[in-house]
PyMOL CGO cylinders between C-alpha atoms (Angstrom):
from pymol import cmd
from pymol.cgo import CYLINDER

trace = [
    CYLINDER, -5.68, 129.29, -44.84, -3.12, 131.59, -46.11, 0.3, 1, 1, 1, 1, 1, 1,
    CYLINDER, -3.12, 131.59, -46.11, -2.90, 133.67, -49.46, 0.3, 1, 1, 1, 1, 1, 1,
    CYLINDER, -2.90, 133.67, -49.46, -0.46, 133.09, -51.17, 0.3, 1, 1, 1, 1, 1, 1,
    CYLINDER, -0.46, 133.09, -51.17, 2.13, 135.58, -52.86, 0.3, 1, 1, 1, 1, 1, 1,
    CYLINDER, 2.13, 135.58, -52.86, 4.41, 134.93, -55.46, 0.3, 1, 1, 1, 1, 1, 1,
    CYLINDER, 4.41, 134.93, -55.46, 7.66, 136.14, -56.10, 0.3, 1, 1, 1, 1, 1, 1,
    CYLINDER, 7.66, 136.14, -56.10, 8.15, 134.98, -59.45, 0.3, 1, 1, 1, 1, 1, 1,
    CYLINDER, 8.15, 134.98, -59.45, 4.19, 135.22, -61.17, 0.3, 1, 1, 1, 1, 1, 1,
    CYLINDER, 4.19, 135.22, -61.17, 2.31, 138.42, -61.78, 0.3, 1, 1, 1, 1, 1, 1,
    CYLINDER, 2.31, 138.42, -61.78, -1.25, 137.67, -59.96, 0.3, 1, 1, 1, 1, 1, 1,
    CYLINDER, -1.25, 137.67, -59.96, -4.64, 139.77, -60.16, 0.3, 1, 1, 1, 1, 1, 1,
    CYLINDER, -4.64, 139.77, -60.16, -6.91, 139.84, -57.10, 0.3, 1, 1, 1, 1, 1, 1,
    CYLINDER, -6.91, 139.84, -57.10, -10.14, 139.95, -57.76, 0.3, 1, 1, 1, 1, 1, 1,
    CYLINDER, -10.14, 139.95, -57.76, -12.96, 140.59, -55.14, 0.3, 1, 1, 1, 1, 1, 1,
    CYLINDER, -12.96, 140.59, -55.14, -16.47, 141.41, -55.66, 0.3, 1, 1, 1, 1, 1, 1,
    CYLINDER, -16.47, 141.41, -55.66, -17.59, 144.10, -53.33, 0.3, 1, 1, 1, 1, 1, 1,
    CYLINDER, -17.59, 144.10, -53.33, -21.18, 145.68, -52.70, 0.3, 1, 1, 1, 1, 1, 1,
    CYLINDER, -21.18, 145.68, -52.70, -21.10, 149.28, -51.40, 0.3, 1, 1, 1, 1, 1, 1,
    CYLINDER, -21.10, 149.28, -51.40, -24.37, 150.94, -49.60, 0.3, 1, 1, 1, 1, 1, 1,
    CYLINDER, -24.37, 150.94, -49.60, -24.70, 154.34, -48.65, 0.3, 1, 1, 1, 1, 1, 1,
    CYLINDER, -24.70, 154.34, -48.65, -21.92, 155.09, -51.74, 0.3, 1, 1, 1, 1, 1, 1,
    CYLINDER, -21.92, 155.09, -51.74, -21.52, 155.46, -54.98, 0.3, 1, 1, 1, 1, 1, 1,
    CYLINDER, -21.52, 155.46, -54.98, -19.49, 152.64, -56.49, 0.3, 1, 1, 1, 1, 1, 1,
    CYLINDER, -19.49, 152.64, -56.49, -17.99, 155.09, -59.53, 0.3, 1, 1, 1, 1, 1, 1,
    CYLINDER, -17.99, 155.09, -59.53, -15.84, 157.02, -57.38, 0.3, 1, 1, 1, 1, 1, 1,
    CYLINDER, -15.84, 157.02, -57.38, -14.38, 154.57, -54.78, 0.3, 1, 1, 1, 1, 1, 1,
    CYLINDER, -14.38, 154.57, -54.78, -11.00, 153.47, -54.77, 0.3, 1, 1, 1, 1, 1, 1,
    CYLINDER, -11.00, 153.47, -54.77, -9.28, 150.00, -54.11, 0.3, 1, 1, 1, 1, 1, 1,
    CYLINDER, -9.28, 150.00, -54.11, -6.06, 149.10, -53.03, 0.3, 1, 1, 1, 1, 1, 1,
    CYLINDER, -6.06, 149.10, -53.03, -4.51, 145.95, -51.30, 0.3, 1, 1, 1, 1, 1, 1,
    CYLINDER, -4.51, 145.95, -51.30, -1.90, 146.61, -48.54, 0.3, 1, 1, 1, 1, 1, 1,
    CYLINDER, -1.90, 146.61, -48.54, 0.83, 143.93, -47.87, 0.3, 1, 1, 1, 1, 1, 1,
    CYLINDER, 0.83, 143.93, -47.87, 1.87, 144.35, -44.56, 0.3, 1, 1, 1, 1, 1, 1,
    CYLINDER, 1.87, 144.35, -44.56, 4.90, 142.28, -43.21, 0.3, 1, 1, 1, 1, 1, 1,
    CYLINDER, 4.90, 142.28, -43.21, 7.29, 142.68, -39.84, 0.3, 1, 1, 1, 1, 1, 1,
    CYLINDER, 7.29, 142.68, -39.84, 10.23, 144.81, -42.08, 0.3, 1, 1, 1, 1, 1, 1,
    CYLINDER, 10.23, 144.81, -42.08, 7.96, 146.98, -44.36, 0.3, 1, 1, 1, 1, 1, 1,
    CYLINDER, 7.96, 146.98, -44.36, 4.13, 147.71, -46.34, 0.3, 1, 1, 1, 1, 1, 1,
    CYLINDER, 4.13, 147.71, -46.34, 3.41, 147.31, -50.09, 0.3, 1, 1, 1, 1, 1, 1,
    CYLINDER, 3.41, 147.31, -50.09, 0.48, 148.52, -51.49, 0.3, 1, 1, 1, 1, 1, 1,
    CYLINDER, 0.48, 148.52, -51.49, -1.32, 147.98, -54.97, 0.3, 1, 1, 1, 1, 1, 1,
    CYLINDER, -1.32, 147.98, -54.97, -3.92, 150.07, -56.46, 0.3, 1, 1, 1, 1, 1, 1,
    CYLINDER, -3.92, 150.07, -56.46, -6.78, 149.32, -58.49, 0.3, 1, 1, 1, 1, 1, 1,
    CYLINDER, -6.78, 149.32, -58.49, -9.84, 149.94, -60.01, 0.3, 1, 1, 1, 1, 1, 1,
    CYLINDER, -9.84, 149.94, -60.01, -13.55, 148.67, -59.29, 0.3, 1, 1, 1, 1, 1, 1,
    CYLINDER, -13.55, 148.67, -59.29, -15.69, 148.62, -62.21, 0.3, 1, 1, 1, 1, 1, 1,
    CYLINDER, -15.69, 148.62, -62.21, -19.87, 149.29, -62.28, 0.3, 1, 1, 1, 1, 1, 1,
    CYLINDER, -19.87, 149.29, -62.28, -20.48, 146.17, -60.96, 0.3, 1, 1, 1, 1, 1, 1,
    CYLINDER, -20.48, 146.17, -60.96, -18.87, 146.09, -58.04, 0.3, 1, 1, 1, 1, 1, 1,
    CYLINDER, -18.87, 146.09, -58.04, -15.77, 143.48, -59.03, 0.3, 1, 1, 1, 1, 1, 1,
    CYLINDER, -15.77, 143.48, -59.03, -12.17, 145.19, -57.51, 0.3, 1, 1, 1, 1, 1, 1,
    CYLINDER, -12.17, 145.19, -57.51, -9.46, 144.14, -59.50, 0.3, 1, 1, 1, 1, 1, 1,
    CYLINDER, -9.46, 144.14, -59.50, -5.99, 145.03, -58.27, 0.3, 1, 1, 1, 1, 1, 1,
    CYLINDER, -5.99, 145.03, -58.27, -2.51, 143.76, -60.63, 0.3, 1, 1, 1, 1, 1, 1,
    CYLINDER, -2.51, 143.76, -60.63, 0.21, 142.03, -58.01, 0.3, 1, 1, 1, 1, 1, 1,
    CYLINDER, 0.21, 142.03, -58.01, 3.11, 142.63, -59.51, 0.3, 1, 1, 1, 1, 1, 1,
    CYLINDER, 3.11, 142.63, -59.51, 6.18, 139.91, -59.23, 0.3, 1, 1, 1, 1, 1, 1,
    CYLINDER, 6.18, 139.91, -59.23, 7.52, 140.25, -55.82, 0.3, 1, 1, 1, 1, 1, 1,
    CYLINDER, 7.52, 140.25, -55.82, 10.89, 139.34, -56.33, 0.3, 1, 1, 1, 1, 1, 1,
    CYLINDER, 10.89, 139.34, -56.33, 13.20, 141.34, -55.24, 0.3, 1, 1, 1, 1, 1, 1,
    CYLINDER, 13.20, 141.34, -55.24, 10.98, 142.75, -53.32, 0.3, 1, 1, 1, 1, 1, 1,
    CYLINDER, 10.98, 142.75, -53.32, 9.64, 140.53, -50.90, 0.3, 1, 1, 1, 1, 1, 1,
    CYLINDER, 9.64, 140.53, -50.90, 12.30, 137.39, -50.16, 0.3, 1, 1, 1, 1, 1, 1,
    CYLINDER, 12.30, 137.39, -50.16, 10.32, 133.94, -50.05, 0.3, 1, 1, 1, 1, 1, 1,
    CYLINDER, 10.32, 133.94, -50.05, 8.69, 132.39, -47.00, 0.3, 1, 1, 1, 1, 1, 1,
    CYLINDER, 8.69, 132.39, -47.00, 7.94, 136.01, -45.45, 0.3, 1, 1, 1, 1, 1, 1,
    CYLINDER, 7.94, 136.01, -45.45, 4.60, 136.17, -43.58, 0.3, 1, 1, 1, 1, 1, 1,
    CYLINDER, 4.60, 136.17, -43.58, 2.24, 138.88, -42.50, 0.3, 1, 1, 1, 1, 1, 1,
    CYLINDER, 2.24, 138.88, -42.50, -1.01, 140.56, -43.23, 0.3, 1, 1, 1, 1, 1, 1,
    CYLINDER, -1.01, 140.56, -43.23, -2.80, 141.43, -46.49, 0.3, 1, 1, 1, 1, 1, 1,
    CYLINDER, -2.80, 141.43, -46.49, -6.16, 143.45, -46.91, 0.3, 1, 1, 1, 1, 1, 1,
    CYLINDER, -6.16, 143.45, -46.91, -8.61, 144.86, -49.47, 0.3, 1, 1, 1, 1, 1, 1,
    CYLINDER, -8.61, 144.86, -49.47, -9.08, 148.95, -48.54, 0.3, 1, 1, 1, 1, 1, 1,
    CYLINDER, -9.08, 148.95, -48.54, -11.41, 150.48, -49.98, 0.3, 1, 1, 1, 1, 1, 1,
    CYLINDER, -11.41, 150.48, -49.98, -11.99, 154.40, -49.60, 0.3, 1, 1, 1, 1, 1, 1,
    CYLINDER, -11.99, 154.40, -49.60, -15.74, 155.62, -50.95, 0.3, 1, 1, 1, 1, 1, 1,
    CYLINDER, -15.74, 155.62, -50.95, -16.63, 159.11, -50.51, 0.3, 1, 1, 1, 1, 1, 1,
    CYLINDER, -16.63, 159.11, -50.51, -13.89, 159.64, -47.80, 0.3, 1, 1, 1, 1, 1, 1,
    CYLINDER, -13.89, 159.64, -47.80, -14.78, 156.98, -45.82, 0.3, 1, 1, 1, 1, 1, 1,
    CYLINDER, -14.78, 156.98, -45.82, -12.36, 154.08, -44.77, 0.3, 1, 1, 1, 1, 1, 1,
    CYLINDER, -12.36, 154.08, -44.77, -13.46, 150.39, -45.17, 0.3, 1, 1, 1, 1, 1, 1,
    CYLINDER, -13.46, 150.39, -45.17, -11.41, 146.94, -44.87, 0.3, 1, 1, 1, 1, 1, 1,
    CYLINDER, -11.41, 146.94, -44.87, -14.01, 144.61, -46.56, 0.3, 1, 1, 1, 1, 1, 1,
    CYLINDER, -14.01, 144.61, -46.56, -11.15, 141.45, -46.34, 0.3, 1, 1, 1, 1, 1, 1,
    CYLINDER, -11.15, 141.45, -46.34, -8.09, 140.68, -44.47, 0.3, 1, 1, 1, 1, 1, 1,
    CYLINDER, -8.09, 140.68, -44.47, -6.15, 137.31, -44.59, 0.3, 1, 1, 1, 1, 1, 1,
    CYLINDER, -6.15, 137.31, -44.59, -2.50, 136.37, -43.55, 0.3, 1, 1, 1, 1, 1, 1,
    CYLINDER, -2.50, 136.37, -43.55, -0.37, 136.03, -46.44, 0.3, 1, 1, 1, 1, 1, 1,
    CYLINDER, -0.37, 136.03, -46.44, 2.76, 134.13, -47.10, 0.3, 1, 1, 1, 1, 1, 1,
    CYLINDER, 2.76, 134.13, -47.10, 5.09, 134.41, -50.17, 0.3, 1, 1, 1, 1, 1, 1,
    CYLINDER, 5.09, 134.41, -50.17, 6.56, 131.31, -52.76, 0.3, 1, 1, 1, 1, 1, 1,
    CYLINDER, 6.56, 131.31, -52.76, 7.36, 130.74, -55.98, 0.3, 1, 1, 1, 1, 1, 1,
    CYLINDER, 7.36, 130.74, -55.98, 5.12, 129.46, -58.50, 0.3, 1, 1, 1, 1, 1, 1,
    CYLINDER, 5.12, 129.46, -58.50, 7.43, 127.39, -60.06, 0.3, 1, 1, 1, 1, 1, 1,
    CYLINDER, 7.43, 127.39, -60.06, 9.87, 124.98, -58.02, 0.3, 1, 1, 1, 1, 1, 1,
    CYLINDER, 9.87, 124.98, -58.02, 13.05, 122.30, -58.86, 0.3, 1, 1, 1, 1, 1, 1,
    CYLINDER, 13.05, 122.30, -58.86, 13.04, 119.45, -55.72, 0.3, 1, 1, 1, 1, 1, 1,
    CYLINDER, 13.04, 119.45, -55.72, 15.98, 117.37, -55.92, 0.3, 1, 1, 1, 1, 1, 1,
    CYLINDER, 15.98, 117.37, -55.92, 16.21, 114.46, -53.66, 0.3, 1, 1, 1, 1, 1, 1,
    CYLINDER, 16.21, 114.46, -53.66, 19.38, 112.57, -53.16, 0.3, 1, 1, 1, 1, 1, 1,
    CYLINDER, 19.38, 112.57, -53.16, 19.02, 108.60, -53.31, 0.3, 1, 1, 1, 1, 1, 1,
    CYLINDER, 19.02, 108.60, -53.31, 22.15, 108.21, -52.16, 0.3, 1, 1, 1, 1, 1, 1,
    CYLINDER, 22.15, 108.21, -52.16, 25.68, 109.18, -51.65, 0.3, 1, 1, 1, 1, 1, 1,
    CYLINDER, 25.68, 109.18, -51.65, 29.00, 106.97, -51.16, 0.3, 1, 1, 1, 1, 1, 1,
    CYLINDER, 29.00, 106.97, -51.16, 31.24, 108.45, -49.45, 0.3, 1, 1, 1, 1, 1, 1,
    CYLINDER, 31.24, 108.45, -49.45, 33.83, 106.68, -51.68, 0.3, 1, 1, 1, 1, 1, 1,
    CYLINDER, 33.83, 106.68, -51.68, 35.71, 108.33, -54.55, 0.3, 1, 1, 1, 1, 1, 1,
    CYLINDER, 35.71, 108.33, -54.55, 34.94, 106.96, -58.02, 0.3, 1, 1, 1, 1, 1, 1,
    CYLINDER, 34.94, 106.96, -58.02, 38.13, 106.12, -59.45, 0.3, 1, 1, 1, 1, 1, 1,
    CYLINDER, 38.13, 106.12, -59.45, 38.16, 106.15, -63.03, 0.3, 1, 1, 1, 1, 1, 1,
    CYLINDER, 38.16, 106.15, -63.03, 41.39, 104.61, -65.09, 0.3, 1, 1, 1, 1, 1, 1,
    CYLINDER, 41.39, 104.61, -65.09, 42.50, 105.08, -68.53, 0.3, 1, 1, 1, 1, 1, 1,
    CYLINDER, 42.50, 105.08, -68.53, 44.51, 102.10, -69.48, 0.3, 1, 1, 1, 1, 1, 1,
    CYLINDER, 44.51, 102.10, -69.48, 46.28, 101.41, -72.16, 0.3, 1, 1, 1, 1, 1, 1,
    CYLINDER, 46.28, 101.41, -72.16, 45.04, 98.24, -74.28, 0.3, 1, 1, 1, 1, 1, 1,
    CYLINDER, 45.04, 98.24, -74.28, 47.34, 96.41, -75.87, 0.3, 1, 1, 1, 1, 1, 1,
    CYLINDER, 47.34, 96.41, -75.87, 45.60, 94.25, -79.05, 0.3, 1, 1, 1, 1, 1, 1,
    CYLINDER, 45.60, 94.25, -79.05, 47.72, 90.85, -80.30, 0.3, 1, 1, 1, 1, 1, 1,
    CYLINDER, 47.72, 90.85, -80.30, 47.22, 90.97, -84.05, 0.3, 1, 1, 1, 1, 1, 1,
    CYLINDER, 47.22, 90.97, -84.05, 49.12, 87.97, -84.91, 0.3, 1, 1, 1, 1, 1, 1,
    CYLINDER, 49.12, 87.97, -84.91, 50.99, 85.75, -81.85, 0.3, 1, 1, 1, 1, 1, 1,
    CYLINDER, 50.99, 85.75, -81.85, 54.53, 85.10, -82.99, 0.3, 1, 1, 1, 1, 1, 1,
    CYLINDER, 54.53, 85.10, -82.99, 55.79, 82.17, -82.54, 0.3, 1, 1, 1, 1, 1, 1,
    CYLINDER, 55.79, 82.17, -82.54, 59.38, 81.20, -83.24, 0.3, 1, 1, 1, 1, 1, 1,
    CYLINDER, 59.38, 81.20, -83.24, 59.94, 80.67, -86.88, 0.3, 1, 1, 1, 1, 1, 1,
    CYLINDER, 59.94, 80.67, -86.88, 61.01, 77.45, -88.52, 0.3, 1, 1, 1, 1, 1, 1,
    CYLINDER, 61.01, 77.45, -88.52, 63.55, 78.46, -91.17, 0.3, 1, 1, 1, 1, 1, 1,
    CYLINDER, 63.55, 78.46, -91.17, 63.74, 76.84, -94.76, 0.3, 1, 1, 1, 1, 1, 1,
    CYLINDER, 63.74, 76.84, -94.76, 65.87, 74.38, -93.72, 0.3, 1, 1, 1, 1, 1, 1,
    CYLINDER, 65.87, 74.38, -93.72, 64.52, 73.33, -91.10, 0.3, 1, 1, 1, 1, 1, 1,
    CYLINDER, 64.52, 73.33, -91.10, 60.97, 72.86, -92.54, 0.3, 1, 1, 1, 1, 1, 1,
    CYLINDER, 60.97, 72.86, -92.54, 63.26, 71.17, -95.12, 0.3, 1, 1, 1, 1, 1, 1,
    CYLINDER, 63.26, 71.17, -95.12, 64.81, 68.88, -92.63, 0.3, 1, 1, 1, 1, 1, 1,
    CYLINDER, 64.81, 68.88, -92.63, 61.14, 68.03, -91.11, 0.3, 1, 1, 1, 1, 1, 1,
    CYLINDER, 61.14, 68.03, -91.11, 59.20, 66.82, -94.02, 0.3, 1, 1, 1, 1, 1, 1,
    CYLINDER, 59.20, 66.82, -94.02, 62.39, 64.80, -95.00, 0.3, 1, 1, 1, 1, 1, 1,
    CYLINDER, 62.39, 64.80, -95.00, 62.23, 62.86, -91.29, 0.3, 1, 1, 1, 1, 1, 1,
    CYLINDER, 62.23, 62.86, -91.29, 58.75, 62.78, -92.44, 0.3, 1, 1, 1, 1, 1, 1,
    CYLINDER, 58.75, 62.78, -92.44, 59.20, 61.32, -95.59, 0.3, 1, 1, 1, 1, 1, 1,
    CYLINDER, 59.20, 61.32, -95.59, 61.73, 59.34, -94.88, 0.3, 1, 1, 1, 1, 1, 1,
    CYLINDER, 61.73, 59.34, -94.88, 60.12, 57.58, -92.24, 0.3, 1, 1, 1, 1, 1, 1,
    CYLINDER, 60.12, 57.58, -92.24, 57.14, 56.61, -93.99, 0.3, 1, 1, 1, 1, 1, 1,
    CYLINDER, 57.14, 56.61, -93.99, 59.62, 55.10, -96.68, 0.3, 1, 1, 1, 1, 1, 1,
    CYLINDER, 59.62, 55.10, -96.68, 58.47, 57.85, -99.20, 0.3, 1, 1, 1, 1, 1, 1,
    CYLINDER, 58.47, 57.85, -99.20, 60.65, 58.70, -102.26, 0.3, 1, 1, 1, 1, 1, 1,
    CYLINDER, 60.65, 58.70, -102.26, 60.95, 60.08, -106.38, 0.3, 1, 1, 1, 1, 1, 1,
    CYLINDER, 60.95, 60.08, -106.38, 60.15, 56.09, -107.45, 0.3, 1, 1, 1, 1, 1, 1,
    CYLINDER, 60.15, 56.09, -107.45, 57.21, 55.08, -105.19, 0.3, 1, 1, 1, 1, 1, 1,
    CYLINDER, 57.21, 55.08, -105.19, 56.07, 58.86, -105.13, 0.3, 1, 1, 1, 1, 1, 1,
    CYLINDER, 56.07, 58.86, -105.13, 53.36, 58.37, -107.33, 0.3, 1, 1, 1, 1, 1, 1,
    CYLINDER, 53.36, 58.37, -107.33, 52.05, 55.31, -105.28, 0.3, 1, 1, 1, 1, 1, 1,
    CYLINDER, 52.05, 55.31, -105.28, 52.15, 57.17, -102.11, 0.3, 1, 1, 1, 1, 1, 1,
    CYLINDER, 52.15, 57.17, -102.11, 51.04, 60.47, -102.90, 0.3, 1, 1, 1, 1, 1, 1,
    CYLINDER, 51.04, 60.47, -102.90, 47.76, 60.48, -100.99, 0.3, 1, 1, 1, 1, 1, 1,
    CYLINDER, 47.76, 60.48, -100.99, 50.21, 59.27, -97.89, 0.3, 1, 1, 1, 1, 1, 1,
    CYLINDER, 50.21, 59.27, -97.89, 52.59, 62.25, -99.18, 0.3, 1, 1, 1, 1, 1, 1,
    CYLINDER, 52.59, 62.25, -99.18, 49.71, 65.13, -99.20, 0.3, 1, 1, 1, 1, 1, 1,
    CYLINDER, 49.71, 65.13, -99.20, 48.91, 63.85, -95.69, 0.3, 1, 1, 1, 1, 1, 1,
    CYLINDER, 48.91, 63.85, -95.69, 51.76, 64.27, -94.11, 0.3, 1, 1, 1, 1, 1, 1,
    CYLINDER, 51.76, 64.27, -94.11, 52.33, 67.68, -95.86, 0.3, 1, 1, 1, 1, 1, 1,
    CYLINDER, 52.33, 67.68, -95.86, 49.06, 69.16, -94.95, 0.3, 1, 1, 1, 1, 1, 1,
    CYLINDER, 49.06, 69.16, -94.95, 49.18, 67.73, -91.21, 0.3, 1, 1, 1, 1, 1, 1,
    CYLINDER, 49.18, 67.73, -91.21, 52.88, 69.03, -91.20, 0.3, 1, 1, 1, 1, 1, 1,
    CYLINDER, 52.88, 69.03, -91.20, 52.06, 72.73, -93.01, 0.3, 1, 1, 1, 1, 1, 1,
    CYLINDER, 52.06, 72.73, -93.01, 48.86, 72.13, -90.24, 0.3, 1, 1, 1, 1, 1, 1,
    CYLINDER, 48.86, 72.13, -90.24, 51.17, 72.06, -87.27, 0.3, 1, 1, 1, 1, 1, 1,
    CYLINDER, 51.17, 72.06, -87.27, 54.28, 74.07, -88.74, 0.3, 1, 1, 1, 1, 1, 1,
    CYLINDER, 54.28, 74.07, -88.74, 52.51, 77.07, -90.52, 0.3, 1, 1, 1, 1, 1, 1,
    CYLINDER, 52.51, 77.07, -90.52, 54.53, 78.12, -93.63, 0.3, 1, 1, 1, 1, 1, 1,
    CYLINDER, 54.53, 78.12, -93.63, 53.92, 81.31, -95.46, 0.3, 1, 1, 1, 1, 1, 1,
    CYLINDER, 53.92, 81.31, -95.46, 52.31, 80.61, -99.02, 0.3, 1, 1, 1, 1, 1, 1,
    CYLINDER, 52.31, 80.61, -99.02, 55.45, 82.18, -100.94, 0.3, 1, 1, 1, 1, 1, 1,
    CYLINDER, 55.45, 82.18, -100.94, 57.81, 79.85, -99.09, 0.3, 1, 1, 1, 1, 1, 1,
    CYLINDER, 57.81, 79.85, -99.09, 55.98, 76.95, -100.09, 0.3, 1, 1, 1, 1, 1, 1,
    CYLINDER, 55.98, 76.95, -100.09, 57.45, 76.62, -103.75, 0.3, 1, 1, 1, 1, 1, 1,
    CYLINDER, 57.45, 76.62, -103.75, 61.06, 76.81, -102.29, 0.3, 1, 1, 1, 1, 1, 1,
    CYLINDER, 61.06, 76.81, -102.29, 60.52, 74.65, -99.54, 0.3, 1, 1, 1, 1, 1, 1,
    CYLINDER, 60.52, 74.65, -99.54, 59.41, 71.64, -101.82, 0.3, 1, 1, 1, 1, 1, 1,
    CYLINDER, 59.41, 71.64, -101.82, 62.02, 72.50, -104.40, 0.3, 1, 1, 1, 1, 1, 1,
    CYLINDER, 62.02, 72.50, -104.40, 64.79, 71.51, -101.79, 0.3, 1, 1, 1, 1, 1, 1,
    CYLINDER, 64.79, 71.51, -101.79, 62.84, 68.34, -100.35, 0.3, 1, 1, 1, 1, 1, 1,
    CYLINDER, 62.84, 68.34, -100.35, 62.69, 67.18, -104.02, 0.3, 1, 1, 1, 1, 1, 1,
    CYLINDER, 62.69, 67.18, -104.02, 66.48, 68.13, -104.68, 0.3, 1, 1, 1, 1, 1, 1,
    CYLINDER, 66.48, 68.13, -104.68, 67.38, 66.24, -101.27, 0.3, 1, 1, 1, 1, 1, 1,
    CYLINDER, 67.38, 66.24, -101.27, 65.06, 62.67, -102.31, 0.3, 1, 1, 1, 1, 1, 1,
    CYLINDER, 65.06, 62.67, -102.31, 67.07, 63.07, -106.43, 0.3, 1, 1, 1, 1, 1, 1,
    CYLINDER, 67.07, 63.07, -106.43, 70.21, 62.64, -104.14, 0.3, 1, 1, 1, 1, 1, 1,
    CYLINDER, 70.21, 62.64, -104.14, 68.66, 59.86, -101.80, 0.3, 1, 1, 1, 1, 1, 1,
    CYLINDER, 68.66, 59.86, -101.80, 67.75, 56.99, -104.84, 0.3, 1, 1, 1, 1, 1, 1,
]
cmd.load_cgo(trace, "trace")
């Protein structure tokens, strides 16, 4: 398996090394990146025990992602030479966005403003006073309503007004002026 470098973390390798033959206090450790275009190399210290611990840098802009190659542990005690580790390496980021596409339509979404028009109040043509007039007096007269038998039919009178108003909306201050003429029109009728 691969180590793995990243171009966008700052790693430590660690390694725990045994030396015989040489003193462990003045040896020196450094890992060597080697790839096809170019070397890097990282120093670093080993401590009493015998652990190597070398600071990897980020690699980005240094290294681009998916490069491959060879990285090793060197270690140089009392001028001599030793590779103690060697791996292939391969470089990534640490931290990655996948986005996978569900699907596409190759259609354009069309999108529309329209206008909306709202109807407060429908208009219908308007009855004028006279006409209402002239309507509840077909009414009236029909049902054989008038000023002397008014008082006898007035349940039969507020019927036919309220189906009438019901069917022929009047406005409330054209009420009063309406019935003043239908009353002025059955004085003339006796």
């Amino acid at each position: 398996m691969a180590y793995k470098l990243y171009t966008d973390k700052i790693e430590k390798f660690e390694a725990k090394i045994q030396l015989e033959g040489a003193s462990v206090k003045d040896a020196k450790a450094r890992l060597v990146v080697e790839s096809q275009d170019f070397d890097l190399m990282f120093h670093g210290k080993i401590n009493g025990d015998g652990v190597v611990s070398i600071p990897v840098k980020r690699l980005k802009g240094l290294i681009e992602e998916d490069t491959k190659g060879t990285i090793k542990l060197e270690v140089i005690a009392e001028d001599v030479y030793f590779v103690p580790w060697e791996s292939d390496f391969e470089v990534e980021q640490s931290k990655k966005v996948t986005v996978e596409i569900k699907s596409q339509s190759n259609e354009k979404v069309i999108s529309e403003k329209k206008t909306s028009v709202k109807v407060i109040s429908q208009t219908e043509p308007t009855i004028t006073e006279k006409e209402h007039v002239i309507n509840l007096l077909k009414l009236l007269i029909k049902e054989s309503i008038n000023l002397k038998n008014l008082k006898v039919k007035r349940n039969k009178l507020n019927n036919i007004v309220a189906e009438y108003i019901q069917d022929n909306p009047i406005k409330t201050e054209h009420r009063p002026a309406i019935i003043e003429k239908v009353v002025k029109v059955l004085e003339k009728r006796k």
